[in-house]
Backbone and ligand atoms as CSV (ligand in chain L), in Angstrom:
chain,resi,resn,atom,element,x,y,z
A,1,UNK,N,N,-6.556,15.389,-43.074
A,1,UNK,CA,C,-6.116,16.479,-42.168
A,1,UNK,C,C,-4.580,16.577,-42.199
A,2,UNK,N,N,-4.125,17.831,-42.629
A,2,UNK,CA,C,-2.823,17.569,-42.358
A,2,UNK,C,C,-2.089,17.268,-40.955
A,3,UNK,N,N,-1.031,16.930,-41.276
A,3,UNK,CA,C,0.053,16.820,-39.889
A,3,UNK,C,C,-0.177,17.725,-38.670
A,4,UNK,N,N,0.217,18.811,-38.718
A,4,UNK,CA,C,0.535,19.665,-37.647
A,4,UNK,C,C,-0.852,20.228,-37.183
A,5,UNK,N,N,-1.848,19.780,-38.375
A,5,UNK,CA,C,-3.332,20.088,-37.427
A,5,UNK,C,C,-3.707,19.481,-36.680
A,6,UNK,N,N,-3.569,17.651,-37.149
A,6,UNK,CA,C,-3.958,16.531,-35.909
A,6,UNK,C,C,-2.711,17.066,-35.237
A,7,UNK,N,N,-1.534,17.101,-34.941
A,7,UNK,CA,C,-0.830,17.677,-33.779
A,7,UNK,C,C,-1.676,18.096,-32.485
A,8,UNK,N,N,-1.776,19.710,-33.388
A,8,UNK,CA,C,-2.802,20.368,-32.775
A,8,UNK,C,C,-3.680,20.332,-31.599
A,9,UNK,N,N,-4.795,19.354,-32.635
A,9,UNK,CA,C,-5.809,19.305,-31.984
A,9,UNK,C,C,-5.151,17.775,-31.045
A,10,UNK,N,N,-4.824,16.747,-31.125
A,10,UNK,CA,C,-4.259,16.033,-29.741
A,10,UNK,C,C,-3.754,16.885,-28.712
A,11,UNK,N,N,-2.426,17.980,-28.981
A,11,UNK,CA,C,-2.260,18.846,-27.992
A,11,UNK,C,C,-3.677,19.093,-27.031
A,12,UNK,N,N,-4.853,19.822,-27.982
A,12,UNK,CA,C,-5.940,20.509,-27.484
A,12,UNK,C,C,-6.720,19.207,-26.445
A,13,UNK,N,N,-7.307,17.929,-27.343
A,13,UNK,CA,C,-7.454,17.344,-26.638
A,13,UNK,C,C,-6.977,16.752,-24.840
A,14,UNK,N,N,-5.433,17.044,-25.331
A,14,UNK,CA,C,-4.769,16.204,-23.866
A,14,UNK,C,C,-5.057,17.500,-23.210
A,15,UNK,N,N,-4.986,18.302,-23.372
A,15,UNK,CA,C,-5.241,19.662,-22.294
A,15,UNK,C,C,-6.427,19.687,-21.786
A,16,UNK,N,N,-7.811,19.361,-22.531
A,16,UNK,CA,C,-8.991,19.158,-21.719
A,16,UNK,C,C,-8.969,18.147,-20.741
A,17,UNK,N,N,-8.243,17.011,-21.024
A,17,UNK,CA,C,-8.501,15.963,-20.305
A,17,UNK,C,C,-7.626,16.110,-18.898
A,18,UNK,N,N,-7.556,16.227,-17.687
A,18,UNK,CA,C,-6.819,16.776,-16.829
A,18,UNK,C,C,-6.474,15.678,-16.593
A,19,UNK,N,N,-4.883,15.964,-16.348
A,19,UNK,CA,C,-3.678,15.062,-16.046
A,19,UNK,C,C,-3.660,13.802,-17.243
A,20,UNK,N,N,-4.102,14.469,-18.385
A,20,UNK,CA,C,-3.703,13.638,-19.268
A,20,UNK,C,C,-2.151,13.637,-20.356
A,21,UNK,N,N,-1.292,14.663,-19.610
A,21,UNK,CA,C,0.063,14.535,-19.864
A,21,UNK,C,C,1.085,14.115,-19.067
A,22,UNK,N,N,0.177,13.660,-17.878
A,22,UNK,CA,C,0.961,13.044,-17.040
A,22,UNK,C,C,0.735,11.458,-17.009
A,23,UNK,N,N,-0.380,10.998,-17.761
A,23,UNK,CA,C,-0.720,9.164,-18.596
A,23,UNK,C,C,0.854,8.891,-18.244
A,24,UNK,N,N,1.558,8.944,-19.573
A,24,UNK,CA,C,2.718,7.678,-19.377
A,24,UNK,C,C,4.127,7.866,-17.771
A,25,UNK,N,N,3.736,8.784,-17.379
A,25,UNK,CA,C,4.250,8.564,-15.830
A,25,UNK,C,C,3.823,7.976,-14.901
A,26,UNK,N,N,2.556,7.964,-14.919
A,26,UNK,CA,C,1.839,7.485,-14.077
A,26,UNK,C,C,1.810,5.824,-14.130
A,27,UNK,N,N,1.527,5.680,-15.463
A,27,UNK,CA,C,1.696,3.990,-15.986
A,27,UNK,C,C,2.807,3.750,-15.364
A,28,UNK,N,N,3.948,4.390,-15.528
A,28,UNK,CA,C,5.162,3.337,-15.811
A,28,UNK,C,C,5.162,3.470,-13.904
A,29,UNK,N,N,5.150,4.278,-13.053
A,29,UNK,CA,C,5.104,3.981,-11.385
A,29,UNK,C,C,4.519,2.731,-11.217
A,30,UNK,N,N,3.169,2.545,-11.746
A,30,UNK,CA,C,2.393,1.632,-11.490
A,30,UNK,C,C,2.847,0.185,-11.687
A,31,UNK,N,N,3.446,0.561,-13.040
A,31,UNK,CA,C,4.307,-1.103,-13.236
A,31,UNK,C,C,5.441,-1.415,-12.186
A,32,UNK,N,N,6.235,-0.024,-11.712
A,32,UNK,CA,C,7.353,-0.002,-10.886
A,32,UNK,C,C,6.805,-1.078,-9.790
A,33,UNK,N,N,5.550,-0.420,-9.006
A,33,UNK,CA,C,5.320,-0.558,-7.930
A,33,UNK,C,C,4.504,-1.999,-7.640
A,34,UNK,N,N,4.010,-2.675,-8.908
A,34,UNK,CA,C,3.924,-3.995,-8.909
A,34,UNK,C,C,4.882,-4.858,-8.974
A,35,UNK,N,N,5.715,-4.359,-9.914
A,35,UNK,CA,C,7.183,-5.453,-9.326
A,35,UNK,C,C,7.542,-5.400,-8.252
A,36,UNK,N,N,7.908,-4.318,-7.495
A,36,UNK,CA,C,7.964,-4.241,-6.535
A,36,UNK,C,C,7.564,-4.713,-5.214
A,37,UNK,N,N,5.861,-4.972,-5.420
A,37,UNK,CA,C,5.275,-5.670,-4.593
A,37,UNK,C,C,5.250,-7.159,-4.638
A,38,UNK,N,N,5.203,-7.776,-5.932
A,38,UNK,CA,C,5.712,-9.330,-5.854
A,38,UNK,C,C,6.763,-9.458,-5.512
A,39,UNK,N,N,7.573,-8.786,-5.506
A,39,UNK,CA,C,9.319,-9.204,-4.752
A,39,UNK,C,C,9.046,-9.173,-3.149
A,40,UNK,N,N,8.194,-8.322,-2.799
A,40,UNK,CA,C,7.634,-7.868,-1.326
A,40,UNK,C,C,7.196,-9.554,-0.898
A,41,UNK,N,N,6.215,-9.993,-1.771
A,41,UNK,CA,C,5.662,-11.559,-1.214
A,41,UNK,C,C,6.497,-12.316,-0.523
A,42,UNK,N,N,7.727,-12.415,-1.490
A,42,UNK,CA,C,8.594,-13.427,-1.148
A,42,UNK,C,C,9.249,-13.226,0.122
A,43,UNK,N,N,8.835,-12.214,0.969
A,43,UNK,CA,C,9.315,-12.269,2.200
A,43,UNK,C,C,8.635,-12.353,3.149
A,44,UNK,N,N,7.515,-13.068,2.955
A,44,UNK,CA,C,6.168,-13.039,3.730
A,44,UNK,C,C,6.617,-14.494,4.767
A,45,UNK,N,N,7.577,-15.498,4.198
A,45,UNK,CA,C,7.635,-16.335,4.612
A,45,UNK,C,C,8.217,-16.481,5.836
A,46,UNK,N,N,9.603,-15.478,5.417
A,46,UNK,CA,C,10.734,-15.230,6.820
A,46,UNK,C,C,9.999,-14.353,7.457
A,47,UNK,N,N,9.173,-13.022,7.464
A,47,UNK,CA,C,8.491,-12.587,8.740
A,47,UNK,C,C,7.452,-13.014,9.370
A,48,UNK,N,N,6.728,-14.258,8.939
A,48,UNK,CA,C,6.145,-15.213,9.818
A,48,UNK,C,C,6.996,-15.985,10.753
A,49,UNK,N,N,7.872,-16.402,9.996
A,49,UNK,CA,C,9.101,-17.087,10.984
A,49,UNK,C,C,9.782,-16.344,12.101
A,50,UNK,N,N,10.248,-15.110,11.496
A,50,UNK,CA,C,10.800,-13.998,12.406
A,50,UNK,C,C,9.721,-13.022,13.791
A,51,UNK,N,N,8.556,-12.809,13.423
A,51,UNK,CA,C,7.264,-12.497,14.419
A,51,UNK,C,C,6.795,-13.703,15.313
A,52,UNK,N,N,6.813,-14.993,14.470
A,52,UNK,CA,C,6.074,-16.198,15.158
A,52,UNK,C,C,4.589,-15.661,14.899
A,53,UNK,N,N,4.466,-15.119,13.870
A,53,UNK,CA,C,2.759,-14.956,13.261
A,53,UNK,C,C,1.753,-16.328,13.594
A,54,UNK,N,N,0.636,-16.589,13.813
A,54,UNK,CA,C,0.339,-17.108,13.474
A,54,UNK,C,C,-0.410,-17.735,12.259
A,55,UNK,N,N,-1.154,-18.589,12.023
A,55,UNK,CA,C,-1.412,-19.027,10.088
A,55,UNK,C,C,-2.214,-18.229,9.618
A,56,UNK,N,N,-3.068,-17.671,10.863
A,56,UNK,CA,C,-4.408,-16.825,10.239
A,56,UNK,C,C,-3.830,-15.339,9.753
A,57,UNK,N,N,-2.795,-15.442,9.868
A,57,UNK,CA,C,-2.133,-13.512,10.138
A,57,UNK,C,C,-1.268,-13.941,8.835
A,58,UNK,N,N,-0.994,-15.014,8.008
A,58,UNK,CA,C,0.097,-14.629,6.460
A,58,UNK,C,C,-1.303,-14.210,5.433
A,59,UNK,N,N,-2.697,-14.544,5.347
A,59,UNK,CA,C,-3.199,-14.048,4.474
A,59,UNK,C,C,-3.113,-12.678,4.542
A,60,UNK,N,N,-3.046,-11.638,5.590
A,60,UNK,CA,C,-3.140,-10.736,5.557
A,60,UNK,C,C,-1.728,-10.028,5.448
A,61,UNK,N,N,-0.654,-10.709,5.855
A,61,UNK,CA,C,0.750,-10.082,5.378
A,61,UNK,C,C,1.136,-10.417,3.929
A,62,UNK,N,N,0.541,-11.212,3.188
A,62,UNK,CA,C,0.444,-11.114,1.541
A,62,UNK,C,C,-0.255,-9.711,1.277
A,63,UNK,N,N,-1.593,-9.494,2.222
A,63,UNK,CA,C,-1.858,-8.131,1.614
A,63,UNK,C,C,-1.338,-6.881,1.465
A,64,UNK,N,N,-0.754,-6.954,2.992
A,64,UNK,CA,C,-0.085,-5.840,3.502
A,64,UNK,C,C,1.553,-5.892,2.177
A,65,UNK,N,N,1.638,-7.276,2.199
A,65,UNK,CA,C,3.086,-6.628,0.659
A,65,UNK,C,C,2.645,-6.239,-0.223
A,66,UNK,N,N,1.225,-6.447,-0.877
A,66,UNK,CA,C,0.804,-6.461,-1.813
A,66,UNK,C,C,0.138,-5.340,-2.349
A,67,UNK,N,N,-0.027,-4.432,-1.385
A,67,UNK,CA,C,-1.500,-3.259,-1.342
A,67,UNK,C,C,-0.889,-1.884,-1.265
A,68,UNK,N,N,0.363,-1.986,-1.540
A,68,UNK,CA,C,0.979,-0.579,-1.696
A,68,UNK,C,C,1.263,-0.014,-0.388
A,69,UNK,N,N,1.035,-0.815,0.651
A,69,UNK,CA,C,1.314,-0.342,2.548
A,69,UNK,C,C,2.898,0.007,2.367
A,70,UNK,N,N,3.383,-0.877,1.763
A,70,UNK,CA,C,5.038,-0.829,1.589
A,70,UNK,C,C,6.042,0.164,0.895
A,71,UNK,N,N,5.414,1.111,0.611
A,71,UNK,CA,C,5.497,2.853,-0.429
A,71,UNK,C,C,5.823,3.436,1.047
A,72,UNK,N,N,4.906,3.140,1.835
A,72,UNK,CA,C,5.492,4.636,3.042
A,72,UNK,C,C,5.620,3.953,3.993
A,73,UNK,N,N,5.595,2.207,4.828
A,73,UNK,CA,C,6.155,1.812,6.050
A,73,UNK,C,C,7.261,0.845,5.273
A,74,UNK,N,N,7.719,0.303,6.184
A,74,UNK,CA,C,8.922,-0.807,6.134
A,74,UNK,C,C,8.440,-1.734,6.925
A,75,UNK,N,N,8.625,-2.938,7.199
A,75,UNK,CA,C,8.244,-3.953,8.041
A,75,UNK,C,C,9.758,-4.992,7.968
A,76,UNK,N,N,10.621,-5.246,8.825
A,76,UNK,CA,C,11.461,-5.972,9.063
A,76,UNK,C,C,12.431,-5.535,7.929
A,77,UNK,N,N,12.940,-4.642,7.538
A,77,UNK,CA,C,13.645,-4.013,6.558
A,77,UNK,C,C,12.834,-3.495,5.481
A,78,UNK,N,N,11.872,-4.778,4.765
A,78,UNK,CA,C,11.241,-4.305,3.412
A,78,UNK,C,C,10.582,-3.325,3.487
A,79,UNK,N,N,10.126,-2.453,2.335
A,79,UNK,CA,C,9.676,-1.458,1.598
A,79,UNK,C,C,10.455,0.017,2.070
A,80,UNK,N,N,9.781,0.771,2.242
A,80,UNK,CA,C,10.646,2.047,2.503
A,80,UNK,C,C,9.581,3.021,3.077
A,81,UNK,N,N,10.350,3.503,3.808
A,81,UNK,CA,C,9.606,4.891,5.066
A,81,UNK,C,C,9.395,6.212,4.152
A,82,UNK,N,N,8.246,6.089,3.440
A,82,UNK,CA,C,8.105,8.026,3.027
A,82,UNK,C,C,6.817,8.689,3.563
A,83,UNK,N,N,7.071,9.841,3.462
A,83,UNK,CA,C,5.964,10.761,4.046
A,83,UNK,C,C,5.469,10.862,5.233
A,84,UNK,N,N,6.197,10.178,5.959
A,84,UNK,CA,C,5.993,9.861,7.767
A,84,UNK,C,C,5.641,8.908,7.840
A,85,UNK,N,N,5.558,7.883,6.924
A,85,UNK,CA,C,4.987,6.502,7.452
A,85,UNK,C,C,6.106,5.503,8.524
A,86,UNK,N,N,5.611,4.655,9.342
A,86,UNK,CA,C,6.708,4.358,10.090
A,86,UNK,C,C,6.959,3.070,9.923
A,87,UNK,N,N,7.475,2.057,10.632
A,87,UNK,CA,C,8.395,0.517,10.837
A,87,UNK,C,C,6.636,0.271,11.268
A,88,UNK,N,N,6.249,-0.964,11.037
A,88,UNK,CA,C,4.890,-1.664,11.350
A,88,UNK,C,C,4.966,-2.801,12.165
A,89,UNK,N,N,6.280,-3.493,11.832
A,89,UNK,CA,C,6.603,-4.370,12.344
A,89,UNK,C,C,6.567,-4.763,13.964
A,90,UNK,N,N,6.153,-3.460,14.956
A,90,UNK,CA,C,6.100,-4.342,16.130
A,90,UNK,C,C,4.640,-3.429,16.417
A,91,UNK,N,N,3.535,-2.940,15.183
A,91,UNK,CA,C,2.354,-2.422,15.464
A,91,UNK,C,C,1.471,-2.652,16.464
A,92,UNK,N,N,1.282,-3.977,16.462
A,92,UNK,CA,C,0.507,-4.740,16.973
A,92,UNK,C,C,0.924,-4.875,18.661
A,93,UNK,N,N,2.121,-3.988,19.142
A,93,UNK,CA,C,1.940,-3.352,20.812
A,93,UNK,C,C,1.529,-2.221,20.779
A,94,UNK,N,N,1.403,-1.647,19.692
A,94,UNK,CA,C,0.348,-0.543,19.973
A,94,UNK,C,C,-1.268,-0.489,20.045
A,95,UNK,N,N,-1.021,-1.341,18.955
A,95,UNK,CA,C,-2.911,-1.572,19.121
A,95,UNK,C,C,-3.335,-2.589,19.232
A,96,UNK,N,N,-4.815,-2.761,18.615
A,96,UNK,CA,C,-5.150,-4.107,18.847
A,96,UNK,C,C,-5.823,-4.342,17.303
A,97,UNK,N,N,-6.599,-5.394,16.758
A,97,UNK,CA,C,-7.037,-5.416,15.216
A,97,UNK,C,C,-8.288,-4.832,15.309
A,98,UNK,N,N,-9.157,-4.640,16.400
A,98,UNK,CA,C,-10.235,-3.989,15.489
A,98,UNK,C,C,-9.880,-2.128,15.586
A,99,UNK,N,N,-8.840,-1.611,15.909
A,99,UNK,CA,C,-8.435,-0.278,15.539
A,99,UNK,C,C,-7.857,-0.212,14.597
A,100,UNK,N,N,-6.835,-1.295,13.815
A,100,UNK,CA,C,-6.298,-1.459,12.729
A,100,UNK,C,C,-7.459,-1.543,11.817
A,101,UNK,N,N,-8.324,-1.582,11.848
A,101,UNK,CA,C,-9.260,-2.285,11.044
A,101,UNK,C,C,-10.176,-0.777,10.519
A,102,UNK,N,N,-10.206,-0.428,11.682
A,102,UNK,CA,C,-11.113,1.186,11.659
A,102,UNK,C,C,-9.661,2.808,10.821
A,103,UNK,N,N,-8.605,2.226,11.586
A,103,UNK,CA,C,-7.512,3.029,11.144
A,103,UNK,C,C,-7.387,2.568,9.331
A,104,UNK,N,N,-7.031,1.900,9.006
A,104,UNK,CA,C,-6.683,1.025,7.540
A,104,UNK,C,C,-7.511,1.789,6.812
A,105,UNK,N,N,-9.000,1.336,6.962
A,105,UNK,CA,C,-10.157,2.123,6.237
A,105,UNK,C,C,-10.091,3.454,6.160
A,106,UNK,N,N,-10.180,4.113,7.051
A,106,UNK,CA,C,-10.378,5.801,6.905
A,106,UNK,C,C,-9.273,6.176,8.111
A,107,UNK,N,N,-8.060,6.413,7.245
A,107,UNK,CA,C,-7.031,7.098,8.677
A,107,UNK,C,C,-7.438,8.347,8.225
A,108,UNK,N,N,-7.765,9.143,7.926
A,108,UNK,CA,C,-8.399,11.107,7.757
A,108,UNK,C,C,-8.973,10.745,9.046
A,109,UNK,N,N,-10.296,9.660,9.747
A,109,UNK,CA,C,-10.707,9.652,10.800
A,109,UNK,C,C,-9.349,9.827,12.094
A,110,UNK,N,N,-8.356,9.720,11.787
A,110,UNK,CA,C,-7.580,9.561,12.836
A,110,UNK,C,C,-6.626,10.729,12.803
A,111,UNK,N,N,-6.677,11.747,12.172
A,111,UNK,CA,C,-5.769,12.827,11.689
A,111,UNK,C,C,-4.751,12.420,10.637
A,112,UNK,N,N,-5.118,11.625,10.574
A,112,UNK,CA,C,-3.742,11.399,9.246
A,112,UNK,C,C,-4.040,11.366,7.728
A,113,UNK,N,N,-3.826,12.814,7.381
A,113,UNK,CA,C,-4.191,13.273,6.189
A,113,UNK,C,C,-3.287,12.880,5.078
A,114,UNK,N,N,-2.402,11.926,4.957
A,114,UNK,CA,C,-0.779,11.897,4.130
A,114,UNK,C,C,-1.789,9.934,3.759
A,115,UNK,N,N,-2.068,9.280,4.717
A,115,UNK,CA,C,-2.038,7.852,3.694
A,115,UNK,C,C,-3.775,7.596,3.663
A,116,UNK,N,N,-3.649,7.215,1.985
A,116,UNK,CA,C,-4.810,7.174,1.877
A,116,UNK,C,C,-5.972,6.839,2.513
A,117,UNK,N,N,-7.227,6.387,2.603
A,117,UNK,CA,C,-8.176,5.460,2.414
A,117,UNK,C,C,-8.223,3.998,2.207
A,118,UNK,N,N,-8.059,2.842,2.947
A,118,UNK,CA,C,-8.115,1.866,2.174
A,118,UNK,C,C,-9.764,0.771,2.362
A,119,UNK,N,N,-10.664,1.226,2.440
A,119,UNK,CA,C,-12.057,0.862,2.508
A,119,UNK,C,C,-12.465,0.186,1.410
A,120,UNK,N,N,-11.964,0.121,0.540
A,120,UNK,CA,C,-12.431,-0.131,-0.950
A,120,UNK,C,C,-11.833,-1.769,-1.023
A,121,UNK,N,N,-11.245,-2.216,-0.166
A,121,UNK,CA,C,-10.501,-3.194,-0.187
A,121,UNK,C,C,-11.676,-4.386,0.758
A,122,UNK,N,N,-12.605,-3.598,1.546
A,122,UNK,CA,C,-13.677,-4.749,2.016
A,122,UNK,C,C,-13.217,-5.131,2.749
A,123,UNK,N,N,-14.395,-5.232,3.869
A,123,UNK,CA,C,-14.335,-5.977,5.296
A,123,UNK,C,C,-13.621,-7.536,5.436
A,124,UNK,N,N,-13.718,-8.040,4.820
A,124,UNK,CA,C,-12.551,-9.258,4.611
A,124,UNK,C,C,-10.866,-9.050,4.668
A,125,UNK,N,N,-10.664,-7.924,3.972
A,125,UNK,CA,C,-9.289,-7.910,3.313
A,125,UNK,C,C,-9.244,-7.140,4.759
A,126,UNK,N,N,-9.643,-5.736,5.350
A,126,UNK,CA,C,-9.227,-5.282,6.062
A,126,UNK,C,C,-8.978,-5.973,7.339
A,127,UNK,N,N,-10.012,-7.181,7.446
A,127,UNK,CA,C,-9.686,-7.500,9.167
A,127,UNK,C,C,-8.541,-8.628,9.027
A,128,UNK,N,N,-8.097,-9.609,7.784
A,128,UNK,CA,C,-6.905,-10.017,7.089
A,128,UNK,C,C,-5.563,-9.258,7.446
A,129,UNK,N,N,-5.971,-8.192,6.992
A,129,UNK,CA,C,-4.536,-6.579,7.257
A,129,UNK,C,C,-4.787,-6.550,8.908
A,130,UNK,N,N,-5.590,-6.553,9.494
A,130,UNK,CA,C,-5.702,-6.189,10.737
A,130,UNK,C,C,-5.420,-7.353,11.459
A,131,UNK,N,N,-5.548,-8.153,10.937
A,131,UNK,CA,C,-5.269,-9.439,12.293
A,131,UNK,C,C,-3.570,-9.479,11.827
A,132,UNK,N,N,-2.745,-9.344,10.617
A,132,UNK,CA,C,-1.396,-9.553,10.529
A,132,UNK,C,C,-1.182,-8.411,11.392
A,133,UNK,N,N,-1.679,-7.446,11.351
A,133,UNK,CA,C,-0.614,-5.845,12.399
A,133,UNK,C,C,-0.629,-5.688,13.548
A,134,UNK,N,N,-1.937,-6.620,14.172
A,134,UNK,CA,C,-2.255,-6.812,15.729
A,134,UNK,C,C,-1.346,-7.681,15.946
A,135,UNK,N,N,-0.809,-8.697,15.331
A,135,UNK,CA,C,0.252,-9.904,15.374
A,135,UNK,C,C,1.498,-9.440,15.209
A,136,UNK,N,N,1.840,-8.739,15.090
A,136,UNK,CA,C,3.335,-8.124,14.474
A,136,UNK,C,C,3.412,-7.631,15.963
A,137,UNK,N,N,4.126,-8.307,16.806
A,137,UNK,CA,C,4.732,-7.803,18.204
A,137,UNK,C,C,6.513,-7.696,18.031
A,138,UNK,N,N,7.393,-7.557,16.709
A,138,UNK,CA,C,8.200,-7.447,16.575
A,138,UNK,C,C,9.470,-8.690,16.652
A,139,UNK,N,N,10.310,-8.988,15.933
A,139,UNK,CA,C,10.952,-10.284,15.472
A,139,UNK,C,C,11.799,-10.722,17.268
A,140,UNK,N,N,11.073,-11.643,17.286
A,140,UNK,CA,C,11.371,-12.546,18.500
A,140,UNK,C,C,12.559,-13.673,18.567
L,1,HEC,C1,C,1.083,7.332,1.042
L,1,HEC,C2,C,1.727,6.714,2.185
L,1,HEC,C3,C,1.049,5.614,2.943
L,1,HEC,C4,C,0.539,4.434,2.453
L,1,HEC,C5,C,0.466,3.953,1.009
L,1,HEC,C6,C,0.100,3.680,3.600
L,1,HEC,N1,N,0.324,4.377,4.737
L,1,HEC,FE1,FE,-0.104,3.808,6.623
L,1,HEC,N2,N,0.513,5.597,7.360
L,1,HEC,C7,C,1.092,6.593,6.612
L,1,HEC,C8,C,1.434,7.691,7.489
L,1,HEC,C9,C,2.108,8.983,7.064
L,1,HEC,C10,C,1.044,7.324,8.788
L,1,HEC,C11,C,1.166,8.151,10.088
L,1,HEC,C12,C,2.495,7.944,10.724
L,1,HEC,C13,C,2.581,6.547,11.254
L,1,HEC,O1,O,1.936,6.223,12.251
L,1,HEC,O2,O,3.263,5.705,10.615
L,1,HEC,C14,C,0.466,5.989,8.657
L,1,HEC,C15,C,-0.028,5.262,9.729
L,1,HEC,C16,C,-0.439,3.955,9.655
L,1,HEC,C17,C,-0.856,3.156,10.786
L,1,HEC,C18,C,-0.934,3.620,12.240
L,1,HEC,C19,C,0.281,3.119,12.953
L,1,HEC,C20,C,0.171,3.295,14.449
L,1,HEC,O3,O,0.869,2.584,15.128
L,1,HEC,O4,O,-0.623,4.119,14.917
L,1,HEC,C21,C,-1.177,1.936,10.306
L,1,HEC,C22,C,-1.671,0.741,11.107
L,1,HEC,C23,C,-0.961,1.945,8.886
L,1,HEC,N3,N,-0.509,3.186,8.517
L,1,HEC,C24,C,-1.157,0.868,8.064
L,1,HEC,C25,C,-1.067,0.910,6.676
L,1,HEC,C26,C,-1.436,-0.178,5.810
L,1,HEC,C27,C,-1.912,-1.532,6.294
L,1,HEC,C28,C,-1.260,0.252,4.544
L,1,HEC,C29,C,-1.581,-0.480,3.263
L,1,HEC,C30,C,-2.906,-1.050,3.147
L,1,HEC,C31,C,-0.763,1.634,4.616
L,1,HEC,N4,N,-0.662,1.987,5.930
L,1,HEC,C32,C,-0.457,2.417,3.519
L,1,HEC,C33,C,1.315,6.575,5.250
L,1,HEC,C34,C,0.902,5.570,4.384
């Protein structure tokens, strides 16, 4: 086949495939946002220290650095505020963990159409996330 026909037809191909010219952008966020999140870990240590967490609440603040929460809240400086997401860090006077737990999974149930779904992550991981955000009464 000559040259500019396989061209071509890859052009043709990536056009059927939807959002398949957007592949290597998408990759390279993804790598962004994993470095990103292991650098997030390493501060899991000082906001246990800084909240007075207790032991059962760092498995779930590994998640919370780890799970992409840190794209749209901040918690004690880290990650960054987009799309209306807010500071998390003193959450846990707002609610309590089993609303974190119901919110986490399906916030669309709660009007909040901007952060995803996180259900897929299983009743383990979520009440983990939920017992660190009920604990987060803000650095003491
Ligand atoms: C795409 C952005 C985005 C991501 C990712 C995201 N959130 Fe949110 N989240 C929001 C927005 C926007 C709101 C609504 C405004 C607010 O309350 O911060 C919200 C609200 C919340 C609330 C309600 C806060 C309150 O006091 O009522 C909780 C709890 C929460 N997010 C936890 C999480 C956790 C845990 C993760 C990761 C597993 C996460 N979010 C990931 C955008 C996001």
């Amino acid at each position: 086949m000559s040259p500019p026909l396989r061209g071509a037809l890859i052009v043709v191909a990536c056009l059927s495939v939807t959002g398949c010219r957007d592949e290597p952008k998408r990759v390279s966020s993804n790598a962004a946002r994993e470095v990103l999140s292991s650098e997030n870990v390493q501060h899991v240590p000082a906001w246990a220290r800084s909240e007075r967490l207790p032991k059962r609440a760092v498995a779930g603040a590994r998640l919370f650095a780890l799970s992409g929460c840190t794209n749209c809240h901040t918690y004690l400086g880290v990650g960054a505020r987009n799309v209306g997401g807010r500071d998390l860090s003193s959450a846990g006077l707002r609610h309590g963990q089993r609303y974190f737990e119901r919110y986490v999974a399906q916030p669309g149930r709660f009007g909040n159409g901007v952060m995803p779904p996180f259900s897929a992550l299983g009743a383990r991981k979520l009440r983990q996330l939920s017992v660190f955000l009920a604990s987060s009464k803000g650095a003491r």
